[in-house]
C-alpha positions as CSV (number, residue, x, y, z in Angstrom):
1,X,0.0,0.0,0.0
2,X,2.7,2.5,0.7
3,X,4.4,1.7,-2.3
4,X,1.9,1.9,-4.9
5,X,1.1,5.5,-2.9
6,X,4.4,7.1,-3.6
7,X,4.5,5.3,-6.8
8,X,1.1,7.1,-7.5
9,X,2.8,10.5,-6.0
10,X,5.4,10.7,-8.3
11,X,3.9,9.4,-11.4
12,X,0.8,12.0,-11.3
13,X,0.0,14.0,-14.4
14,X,-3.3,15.4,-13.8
15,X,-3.9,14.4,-17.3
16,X,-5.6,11.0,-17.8
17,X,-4.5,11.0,-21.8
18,X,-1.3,11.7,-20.4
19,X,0.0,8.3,-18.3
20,X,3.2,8.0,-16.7
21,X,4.5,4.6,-15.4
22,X,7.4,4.1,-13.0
23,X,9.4,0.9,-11.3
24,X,10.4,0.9,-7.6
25,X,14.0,0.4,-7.5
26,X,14.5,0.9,-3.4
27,X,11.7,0.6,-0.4
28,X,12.0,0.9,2.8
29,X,9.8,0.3,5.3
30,X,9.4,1.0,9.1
31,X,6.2,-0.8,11.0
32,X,5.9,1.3,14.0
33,X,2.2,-0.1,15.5
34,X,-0.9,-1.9,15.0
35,X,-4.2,-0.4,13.4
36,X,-7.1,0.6,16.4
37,X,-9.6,1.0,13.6
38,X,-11.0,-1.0,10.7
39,X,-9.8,1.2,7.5
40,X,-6.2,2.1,6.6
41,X,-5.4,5.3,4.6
42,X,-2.0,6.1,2.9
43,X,-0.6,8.7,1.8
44,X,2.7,9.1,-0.3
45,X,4.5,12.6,-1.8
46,X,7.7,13.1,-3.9
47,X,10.1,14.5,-2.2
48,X,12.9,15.0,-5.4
49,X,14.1,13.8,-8.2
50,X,15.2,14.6,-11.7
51,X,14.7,13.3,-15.3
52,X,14.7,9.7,-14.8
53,X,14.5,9.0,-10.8
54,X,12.3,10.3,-8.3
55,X,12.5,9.7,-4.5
56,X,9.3,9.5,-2.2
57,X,8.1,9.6,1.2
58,X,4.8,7.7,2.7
59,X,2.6,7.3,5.8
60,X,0.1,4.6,6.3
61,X,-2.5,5.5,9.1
62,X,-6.0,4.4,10.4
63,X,-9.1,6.4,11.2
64,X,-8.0,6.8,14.9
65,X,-4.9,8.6,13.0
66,X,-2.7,6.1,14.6
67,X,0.7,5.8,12.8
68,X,0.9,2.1,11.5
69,X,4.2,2.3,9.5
70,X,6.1,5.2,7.5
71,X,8.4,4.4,4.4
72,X,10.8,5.8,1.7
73,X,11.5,4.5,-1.9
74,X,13.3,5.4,-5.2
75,X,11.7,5.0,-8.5
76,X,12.6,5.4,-12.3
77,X,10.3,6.6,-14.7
78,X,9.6,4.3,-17.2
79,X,9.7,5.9,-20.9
């Protein structure tokens, strides 16, 4: 989940003519507790990158807003 969510991040074009696909080349992962509620929610954001790499951060929550895990990853555009 948190990598298809920073994949998402950094692939966005706002344009759905327009599609943009990417490969994870690094994830990391940290697991820091268990969900209180019943529904997860992740969110992902690029953080930098250039022409053919971008790098990404990403939180995975529950309602409550408890922090279930946070991550990091590197992806390459594909072309």
């Amino acid at each position: 989940l948190l990598d298809a969510s920073m994949g998402h991040a950094g692939c966005w074009t706002g344009d759905p003519d327009r599609q943009q696909m990417c490969l994870t080349l690094t994830l990391n992962v940290q697991y820091l507790s268990r969900p209180k509620g019943t529904r997860l929610l992740a969110e992902g954001w690029q953080t930098g990158g250039g022409k053919s790499t971008f790098f990404a951060e990403g939180k995975l929550t529950d309602e409550t807003g408890e922090l279930i895990a946070k991550g990091t990853a590197v992806f390459r555009y594909r072309r």
